[in-house]
C-alpha positions, 0 to 999 in steps of 0.5 A: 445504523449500518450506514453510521458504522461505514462512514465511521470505517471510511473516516477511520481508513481516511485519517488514521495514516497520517494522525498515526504517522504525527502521533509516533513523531510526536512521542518520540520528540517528547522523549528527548526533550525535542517537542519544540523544534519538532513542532516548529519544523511542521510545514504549515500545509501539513499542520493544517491538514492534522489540524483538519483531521483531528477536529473531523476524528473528535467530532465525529470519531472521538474514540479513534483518538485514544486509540492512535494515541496509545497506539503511537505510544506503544510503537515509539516505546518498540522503536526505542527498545529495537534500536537500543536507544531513543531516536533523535530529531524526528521528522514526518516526511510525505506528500507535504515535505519539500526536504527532500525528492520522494526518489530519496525518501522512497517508502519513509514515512518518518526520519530520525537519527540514530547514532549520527545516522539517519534511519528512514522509517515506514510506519503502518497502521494495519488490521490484525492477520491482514496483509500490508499494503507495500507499494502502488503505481499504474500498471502501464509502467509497471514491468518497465519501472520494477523489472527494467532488465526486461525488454521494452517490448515487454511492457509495450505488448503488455499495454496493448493486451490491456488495451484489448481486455478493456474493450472486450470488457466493455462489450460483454458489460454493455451486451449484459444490459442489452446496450450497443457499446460505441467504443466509450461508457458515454451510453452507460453513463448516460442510462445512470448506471454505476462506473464504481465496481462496488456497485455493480450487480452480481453479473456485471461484478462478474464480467469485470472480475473476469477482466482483472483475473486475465490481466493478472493472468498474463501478469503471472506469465510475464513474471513466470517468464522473467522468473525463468530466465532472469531469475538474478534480476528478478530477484534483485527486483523484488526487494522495493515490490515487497516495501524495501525502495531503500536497504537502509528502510526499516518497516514498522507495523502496528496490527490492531483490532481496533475498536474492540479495545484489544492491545494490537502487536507491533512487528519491525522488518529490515531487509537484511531479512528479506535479503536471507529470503530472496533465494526461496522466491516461489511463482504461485500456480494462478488461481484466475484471481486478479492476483498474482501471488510470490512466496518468499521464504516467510514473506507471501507478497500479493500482486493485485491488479485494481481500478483505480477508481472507476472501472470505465477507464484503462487506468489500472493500478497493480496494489502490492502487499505483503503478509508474513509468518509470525516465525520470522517476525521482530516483535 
């Protein structure tokens, strides 16, 4: 039963962005007529996928369904109260949309016009008293593509550091199972032992929990750093970390309990309020986690190293996300 429960919660986790993000478009084209053309400006890759996904959620999830149904409804509903008006010639943008270079579109999720202007919407679909992922990218460029005021040094010693903790991890991991570590997992491989960290043992999930919290941890000194001595520049940085690549973004967030059947809420930021907050910018003491934690005003932004898949290569992602205080919430 456990195991149906997790294959549903991975489908669920898999699909709902994308259905969700069609759904809202879908509701909005419907409101002023503009169904047709909506539909008629799908790419063909990207209709094949919905397509794909929406047969998988009815065979297999056929509840999930009208749950992102009245979900899509309640947000195009918000959207339209927020903005006054109901938005025009609505557009799904993302990793099958040719219309634009993603350095354009930086976190929009859906186009729309509003007012003879175009309004680039982030869309998120998001558990209930749950953080909102903003932003993800490698961690070898990390310093270098959102602190660029720093010097090239920064990032440079940063990798080798990371370099270093790898290989100390490695040893610690193949001395824990009493193997020689010959500079690669090929032996811990080839014995049949997990290269997922979720299913590692208690001890082996300790070393490399260690490992992260003391990448974080010199994250947290480097930012601690830069926050010091450059505190206009950080603070300038901070806007795309936190979800805002563009001013003009304005982020929309459905926070549902799915599947209790309980309403979810609805909340919408714009930058101007990130902008009023930016001043407040807090460093959190390290608590030798694999976070590194910002307080931004009412905004708390996470900072989190993480595998990108397999713990057994230097690829390392640094996951940003964000939780806010329901005082400072348009919603």
């Amino acid at each position: 039963m456990g195991q149906k429960k997790a294959k549903k919660e991975a489908l669920f986790n898999e699909v709902k962005g994308s259905l969700f993000e069609y759904l809202v478009a879908r509701e909005l084209a419907v409101a002023t007529g503009e169904e047709l053309s909506f539909q008629q400006g799908l790419d063909r890759n990207y209709l094949a996928v919905l397509s794909q996904q929406d047969r998988m959620v009815r065979q297999f999830y056929p509840e999930m369904l009208s749950f992102l149904n009245r979900a899509s409804r309640a947000t195009a509903a918000r959207l339209t109260e927020f903005l006054g008006e109901c938005p025009r010639g609505p557009r799904v943008v993302g990793k099958f949309s040719n219309s634009l270079q993603s350095s354009e579109l930086h976190e929009a999720d859906l186009l729309v016009n509003v007012g003879g202007q175009v309004l680039p919407i982030s869309l998120k679909l998001n558990k209930k008293n749950a953080f909102f992922n903003t932003k993800s990218g490698g961690i070898r460029s990390f310093f270098h593509h959102y602190f660029p005021f720093l010097p090239k040094s920064v990032q440079e010693t940063f990798n080798r550091f990371v370099d270093f903790e790898f290989g100390r991890m490695a040893f610690e991991l193949h001395a824990l199972h009493e193997l020689e570590y010959p500079g690669h997992f090929g032996v811990w491989v080839a014995r049949g032992l997990s290269e997922l960290p979720g299913e590692l043992d208690p001890d082996s999930r300790g070393v490399l929990k260690s490992y992260y919290a003391r990448i974080a941890g010199e994250m947290h000194r480097l930012m601690s750093l830069a926050l010091t001595g450059h505190r206009g520049p950080f603070l300038e940085a901070l806007p795309a970390l936190l979800g805002f690549g563009s001013p003009e973004i304005l982020q929309v967030i459905y926070f549902h309990e799915f599947p209790t059947g309980l309403d979810g809420h609805i909340e919408l930021h714009q930058f101007s309020k990130v902008a009023q907050e930016l001043p407040l910018t807090q460093l959190s003491a390290f608590n030798v986690t694999a976070s590194v934690e910002l307080l931004i005003g009412d905004w708390n932004l996470h900072v989190r190293v993480k595998p990108m898949n397999k713990f057994t290569t230097t690829a390392i992602k640094v996951n940003c996300s964000v939780k806010i205080k329901r005082s400072s919430v348009s919603g």
